[in-house]
C-alpha positions in Angstrom: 175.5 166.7 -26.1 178.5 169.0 -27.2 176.2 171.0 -29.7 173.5 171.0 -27.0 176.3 172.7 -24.2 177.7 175.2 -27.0 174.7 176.7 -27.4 174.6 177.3 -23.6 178.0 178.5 -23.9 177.2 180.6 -27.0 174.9 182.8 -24.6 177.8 183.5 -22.4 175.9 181.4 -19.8 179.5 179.6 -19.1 178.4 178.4 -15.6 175.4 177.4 -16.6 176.8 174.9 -19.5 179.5 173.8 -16.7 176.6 172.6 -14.7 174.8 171.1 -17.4 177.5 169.0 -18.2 177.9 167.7 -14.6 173.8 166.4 -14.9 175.2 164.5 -18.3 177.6 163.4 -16.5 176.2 162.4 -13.5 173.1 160.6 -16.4 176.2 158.8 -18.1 177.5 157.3 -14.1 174.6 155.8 -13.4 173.8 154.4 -16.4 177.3 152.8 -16.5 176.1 151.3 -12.7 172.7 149.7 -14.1 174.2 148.7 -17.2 173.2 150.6 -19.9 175.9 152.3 -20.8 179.0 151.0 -21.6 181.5 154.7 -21.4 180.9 158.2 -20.6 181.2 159.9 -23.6 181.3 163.4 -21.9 184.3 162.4 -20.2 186.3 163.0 -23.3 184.8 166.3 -24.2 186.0 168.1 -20.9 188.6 170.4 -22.6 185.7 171.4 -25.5 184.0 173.8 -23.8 185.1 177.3 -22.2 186.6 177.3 -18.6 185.0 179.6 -16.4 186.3 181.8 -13.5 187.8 180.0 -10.6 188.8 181.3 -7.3 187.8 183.5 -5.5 185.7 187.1 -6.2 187.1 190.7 -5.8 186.0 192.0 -2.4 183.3 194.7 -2.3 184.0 198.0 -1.7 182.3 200.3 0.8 181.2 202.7 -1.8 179.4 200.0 -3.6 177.2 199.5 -0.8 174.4 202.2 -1.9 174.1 200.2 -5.5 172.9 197.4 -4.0 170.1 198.7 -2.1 167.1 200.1 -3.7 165.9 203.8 -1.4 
């Protein structure tokens, strides 16, 4: 699983391997429910992989508005 999310992460797709690790992690929970698994194992690989931006984004400006649209 760790090889499988740094290849995500070596795309730079760093949100992209965050939420791929919350699907394994949701797999692992309910495979601890029915039985199956014992542990999740990608609960002790959290601080393995890049941290990506939190909070909030810078504010666009009124300039940039033009850029966005296509005329």
């Amino acid at each position: 699983m760790l090889d499988a999310l740094r290849q995500i992460e070596k795309r730079g797709a760093l949100e992209m391997a965050e939420r791929q690790g919350q699907v394994y992690d949701k797999t692992f929970r309910y495979a601890i429910a029915i039985g199956v698994a014992d542990n999740d194992s990608l609960h002790s690989l959290r601080g393995a992989l890049k941290q990506t931006m939190n909070g909030t984004m810078p504010r666009l400006r009124r300039r940039s508005y033009r850029s966005l649209f296509v005329f």
